[in-house]
C-alpha positions in Angstrom: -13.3 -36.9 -10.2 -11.9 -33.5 -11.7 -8.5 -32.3 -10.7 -8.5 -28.2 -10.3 -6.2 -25.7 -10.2 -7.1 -22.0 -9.8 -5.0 -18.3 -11.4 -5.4 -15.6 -9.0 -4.1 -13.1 -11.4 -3.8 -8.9 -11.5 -5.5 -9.1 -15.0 -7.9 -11.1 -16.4 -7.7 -14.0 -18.8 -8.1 -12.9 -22.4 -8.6 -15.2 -25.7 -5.0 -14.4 -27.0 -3.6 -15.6 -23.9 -3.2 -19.3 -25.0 -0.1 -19.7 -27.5 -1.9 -22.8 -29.0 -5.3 -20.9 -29.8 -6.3 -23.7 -32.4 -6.5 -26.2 -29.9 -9.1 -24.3 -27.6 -12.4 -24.2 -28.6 -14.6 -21.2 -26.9 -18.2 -21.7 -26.1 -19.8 -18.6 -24.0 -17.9 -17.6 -21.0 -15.5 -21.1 -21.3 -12.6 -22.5 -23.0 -11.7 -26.1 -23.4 -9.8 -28.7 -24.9 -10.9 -31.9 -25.2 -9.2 -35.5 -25.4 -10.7 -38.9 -25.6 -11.3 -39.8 -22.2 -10.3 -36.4 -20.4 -10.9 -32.7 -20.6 -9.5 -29.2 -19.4 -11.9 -26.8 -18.9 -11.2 -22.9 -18.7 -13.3 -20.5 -17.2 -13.8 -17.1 -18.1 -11.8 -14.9 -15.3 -14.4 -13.8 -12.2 -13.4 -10.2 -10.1 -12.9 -11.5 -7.1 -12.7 -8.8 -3.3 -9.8 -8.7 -1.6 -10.8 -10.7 1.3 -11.7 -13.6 -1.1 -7.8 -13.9 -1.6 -6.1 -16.4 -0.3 -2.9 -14.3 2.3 -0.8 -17.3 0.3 -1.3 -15.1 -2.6 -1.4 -11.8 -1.5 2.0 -12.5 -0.2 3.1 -13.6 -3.5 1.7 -10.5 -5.4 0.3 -7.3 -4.8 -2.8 -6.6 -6.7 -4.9 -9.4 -7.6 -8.1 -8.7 -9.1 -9.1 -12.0 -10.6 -9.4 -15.3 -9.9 -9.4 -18.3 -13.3 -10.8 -21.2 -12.3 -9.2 -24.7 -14.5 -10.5 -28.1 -14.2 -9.1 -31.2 -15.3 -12.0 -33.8 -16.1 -12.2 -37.4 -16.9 -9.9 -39.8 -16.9 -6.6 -38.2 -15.1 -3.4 -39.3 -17.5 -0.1 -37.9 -17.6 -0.7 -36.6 -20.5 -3.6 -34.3 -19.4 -2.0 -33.5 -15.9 1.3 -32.2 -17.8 -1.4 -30.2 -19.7 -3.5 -28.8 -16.9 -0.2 -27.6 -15.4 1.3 -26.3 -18.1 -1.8 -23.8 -19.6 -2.0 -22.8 -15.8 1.5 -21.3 -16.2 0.7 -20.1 -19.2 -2.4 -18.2 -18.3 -0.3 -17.3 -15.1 2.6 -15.2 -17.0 0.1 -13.9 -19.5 -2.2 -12.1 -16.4 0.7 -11.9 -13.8 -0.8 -14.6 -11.5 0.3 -17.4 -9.1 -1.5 -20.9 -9.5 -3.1 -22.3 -6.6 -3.1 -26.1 -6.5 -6.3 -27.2 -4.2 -5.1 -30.6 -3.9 -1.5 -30.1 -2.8 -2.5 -26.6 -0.6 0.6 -25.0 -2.7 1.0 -22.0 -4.4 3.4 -21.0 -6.9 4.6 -18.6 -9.4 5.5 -19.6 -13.0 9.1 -18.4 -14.3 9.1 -14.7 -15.1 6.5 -13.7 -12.6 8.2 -12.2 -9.9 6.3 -9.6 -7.2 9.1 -6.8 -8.1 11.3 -6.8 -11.5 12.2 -2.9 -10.6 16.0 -3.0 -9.5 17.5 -0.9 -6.9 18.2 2.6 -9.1 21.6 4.1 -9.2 20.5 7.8 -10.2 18.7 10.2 -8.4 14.5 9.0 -8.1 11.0 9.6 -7.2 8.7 8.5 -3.9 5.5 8.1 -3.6 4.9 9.3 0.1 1.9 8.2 1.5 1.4 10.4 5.6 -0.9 10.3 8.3 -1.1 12.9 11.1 -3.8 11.4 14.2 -4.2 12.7 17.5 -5.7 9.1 18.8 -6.7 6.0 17.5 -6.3 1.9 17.7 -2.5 2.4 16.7 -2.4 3.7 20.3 -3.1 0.4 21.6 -1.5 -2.8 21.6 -4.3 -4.5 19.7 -4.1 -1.6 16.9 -0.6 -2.1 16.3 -1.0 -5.3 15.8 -3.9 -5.5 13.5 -1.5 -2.9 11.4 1.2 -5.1 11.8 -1.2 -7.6 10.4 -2.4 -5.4 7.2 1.7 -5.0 6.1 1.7 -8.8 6.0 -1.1 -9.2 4.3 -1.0 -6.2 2.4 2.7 -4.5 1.7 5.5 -6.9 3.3 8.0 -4.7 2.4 6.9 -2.5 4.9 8.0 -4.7 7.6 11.0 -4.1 9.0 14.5 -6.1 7.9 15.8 -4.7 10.9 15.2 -2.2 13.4 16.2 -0.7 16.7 16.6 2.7 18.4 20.2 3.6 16.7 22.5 3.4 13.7 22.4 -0.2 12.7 19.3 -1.0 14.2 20.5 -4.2 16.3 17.5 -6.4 15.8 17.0 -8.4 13.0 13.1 -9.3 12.4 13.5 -12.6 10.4 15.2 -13.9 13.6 13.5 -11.9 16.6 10.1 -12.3 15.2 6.7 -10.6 14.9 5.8 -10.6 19.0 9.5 -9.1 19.3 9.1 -6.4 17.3 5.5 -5.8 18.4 6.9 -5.6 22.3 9.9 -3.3 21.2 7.4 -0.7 19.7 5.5 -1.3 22.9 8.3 0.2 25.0 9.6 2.5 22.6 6.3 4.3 21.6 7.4 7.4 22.3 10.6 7.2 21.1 12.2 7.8 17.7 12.3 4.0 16.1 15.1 3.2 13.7 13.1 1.1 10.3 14.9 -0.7 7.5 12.2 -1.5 4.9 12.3 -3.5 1.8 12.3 -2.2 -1.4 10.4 -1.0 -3.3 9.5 0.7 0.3 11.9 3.4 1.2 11.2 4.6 4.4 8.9 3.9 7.1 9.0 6.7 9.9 6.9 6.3 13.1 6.0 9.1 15.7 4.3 9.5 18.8 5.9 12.4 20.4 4.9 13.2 24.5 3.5 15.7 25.0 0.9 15.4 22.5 -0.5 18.5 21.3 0.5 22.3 22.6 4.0 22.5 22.9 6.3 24.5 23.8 7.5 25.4 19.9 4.5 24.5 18.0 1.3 21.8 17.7 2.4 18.0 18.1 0.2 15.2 16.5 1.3 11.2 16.0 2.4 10.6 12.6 3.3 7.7 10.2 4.8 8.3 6.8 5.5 4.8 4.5 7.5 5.5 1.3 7.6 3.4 -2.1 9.5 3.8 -5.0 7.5 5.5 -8.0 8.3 3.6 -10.7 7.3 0.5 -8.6 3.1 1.9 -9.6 4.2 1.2 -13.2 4.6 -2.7 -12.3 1.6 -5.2 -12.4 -0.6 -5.1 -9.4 1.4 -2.5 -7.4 -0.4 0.6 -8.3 -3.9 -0.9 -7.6 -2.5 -2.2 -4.2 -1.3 1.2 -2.8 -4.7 2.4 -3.3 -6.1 -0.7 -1.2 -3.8 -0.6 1.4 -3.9 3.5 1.7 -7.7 3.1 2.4 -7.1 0.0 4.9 -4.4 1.6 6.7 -6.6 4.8 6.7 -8.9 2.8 9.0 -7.3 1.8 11.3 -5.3 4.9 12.0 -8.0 7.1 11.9 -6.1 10.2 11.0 -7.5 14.3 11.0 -5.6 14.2 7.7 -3.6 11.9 5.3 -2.4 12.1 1.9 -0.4 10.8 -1.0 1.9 12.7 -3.2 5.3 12.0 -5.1 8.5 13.8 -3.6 11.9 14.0 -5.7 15.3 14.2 -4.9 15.8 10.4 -3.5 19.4 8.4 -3.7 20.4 4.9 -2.2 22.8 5.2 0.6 23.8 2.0 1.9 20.8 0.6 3.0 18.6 3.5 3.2 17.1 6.0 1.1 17.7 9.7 1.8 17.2 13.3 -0.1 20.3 13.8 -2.2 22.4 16.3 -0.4 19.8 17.2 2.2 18.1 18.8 -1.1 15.4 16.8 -1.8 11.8 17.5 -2.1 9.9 18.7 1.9 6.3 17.7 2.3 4.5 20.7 3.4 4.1 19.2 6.8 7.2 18.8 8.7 6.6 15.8 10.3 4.8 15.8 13.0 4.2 19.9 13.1 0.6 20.2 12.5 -0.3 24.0 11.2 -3.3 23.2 9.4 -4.8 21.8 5.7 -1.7 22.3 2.9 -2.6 24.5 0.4 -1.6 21.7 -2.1 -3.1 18.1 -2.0 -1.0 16.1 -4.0 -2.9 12.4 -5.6 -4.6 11.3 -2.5 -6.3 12.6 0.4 -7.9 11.4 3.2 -10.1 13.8 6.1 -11.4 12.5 9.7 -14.5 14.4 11.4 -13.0 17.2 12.1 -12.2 18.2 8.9 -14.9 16.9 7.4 -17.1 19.8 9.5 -14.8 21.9 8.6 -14.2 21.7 4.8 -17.8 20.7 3.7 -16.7 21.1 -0.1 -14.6 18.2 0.3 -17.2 15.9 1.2 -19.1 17.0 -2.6 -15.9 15.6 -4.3 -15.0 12.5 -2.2 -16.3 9.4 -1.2 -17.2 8.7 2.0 -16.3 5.7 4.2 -15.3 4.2 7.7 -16.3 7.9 8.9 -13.4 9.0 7.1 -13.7 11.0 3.6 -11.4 10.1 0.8 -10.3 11.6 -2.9 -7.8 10.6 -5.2 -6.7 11.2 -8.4 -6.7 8.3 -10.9 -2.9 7.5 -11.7 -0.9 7.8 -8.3 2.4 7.1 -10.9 2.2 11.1 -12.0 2.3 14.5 -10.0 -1.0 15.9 -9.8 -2.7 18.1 -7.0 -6.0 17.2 -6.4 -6.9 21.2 -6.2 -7.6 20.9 -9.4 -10.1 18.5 -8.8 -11.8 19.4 -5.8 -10.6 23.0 -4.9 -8.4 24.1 -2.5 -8.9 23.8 1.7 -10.9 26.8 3.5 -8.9 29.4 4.0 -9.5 29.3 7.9 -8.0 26.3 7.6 -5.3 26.3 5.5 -1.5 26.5 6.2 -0.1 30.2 6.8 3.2 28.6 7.7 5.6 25.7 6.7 7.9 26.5 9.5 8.4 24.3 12.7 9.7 26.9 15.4 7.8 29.0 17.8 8.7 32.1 16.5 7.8 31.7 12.8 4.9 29.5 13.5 1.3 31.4 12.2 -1.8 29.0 12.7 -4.7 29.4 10.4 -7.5 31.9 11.8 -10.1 28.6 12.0 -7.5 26.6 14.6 -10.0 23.5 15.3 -7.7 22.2 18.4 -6.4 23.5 21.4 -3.9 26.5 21.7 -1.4 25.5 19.7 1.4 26.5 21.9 2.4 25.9 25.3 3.9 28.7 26.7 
């Protein structure tokens, strides 16, 4: 009876992984080492889909790509079980993986893996801002909420909420009140402005779902959702490749008119939040939840719903399609690009003529696909 032990890594198993190479012979797609009366057998690292992960995992690390199966065969003696641990380790800190034990239903990461090695910056630093603007949708409902509630466990943990509340300290505490609390508060406080403390690397998570929706009386209202992550957290194993899963998940199930991804300077620590220095920091063109139309620039990531997609037909020639959403992205969300240069800027009749969130500097674009845009 074999004993097995499995590496769900962010990178896959290569041949200078092993630190004693002599005593692993390679045949094909496997390595072993074999004993008298036991064996250790390696296999060669498979891609694996994200919902072949074990959560156990994801939670651990963001990012895995692989899974590297190990077998222990024969006769189980200490001497082979110390070994069948130890290369799992091994192979674990060489691909940035956790090793999944089977038998025991553990999980665990070897010394020196950690899901974030970034500490908390003392200068002045970048975002990557990922936004969604959505006139309806299952984050609407109960049941939506949840399932996104769901995808940051799963997902981006960070995002989660260490505390939160409807003022300055947020009163609640979500390790103590729980997941049904805080789906209940955001239940009652839909409408209102929610006070989030994320985890690092996360920044900021900012939730809106203003009443009226639509025409109002200074400008055009739409729900919006804005999550925020360190830059230099995309330059750590896993993290990078796990934005761009999660971006396309949470795309989903929002189901915006328009979302994208860009980097925005000017951040500092404050306590426990992170703010623009001085009030000076980088804008995105969008001012929260004041839709006036397509920005004229794109940043790494963007994602269209129908009407857009009708309306910008380009678009759909350079993007992929999916979900009845369109997406494009650049390939490295870690620099400042603008995806204009890749797929061309919005139509005109679509595009911002204004940045400005009061009634009377407002301009719409001449191809307004919604309702008056104003209440008067």
């Amino acid at each position: 009876m074999s004993y097995d032990l499995q590496v769900w890594s962010v990178r896959p198993l290569r041949e200078n992984t092993f630190q004693d190479r002599e005593s692993w012979a390679r045949e094909s797609a496997l390595w072993s080492h074999v004993r008298k009366n036991w064996q250790i057998v390696i296999s060669a690292s498979d891609r694996v889909e994200p919902e072949d992960i074990p959560e156990d995992v994801t939670k651990l690390l963001p990012g895995i790509e692989y899974l590297t199966n190990l077998n222990l065969e024969g006769k189980r003696t200490a001497e082979g079980f110390r070994l069948a641990q130890s290369i799992a380790n091994e192979i674990a800190r060489d691909t940035h993986g956790a090793v999944l034990d089977p038998q025991e239903d553990s999980v665990r990461l070897p010394s020196g893996v950690k899901r974030l090695l970034l500490p908390r910056s003392k200068d002045v630093f970048d975002v990557v801002s990922m936004s969604w603007w959505f006139l309806d949708g299952p984050l609407l409902s109960r049941e939506g909420r949840q399932s996104f509630v769901g995808l940051l466990e799963r997902m981006l943990p960070e995002a989660l909420p260490r505390r939160y509340g409807l003022y300055e300290p947020p009163q609640h505490v979500y390790a103590k009140a729980g997941r049904a609390h805080f789906l209940d508060f955001w239940d009652t406080n839909l409408h209102d402005m929610m006070v989030l403390y994320p985890q690092r690397p996360v920044t900021s998570v900012h939730v809106g779902c203003p009443l009226p929706l639509g025409a109002f009386r200074i400008g055009f209202r739409t729900n919006y959702l804005q999550i925020e992550v360190e830059r230099k957290a995309l330059l750590e194993p896993g993290w990078e490749s796990n934005l761009k899963q999660f971006w396309k998940r949470a795309s989903v199930l929002i189901r915006p008119i328009y979302g994208d991804v860009r980097i925005m300077s000017g951040y500092c620590w404050v306590g426990a939040t992170a703010t623009t220095q001085f009030g000076q920091g980088e804008q995105h063109p969008v001012q929260s939840w004041w839709w006036t139309g397509l920005p004229r620039t794109l940043g790494s990531a963007v994602v269209i719903g129908d009407i857009y997609q009708r309306l910008w037909p380009d678009f759909l020639q350079s993007g992929t399609a999916a979900e009845g959403l369109a997406f494009a992205s650049t390939n490295d969300w870690s620099i400042r690009t603008d995806l204009v240069h890749l797929i061309g800027e919005p139509p005109e009749a679509q595009a911002q003529r204004s940045t400005a969130f009061t009634a009377d500097k407002q301009q719409y674009p001449t191809g307004w696909p919604f309702e008056n845009p104003v209440a008067l």
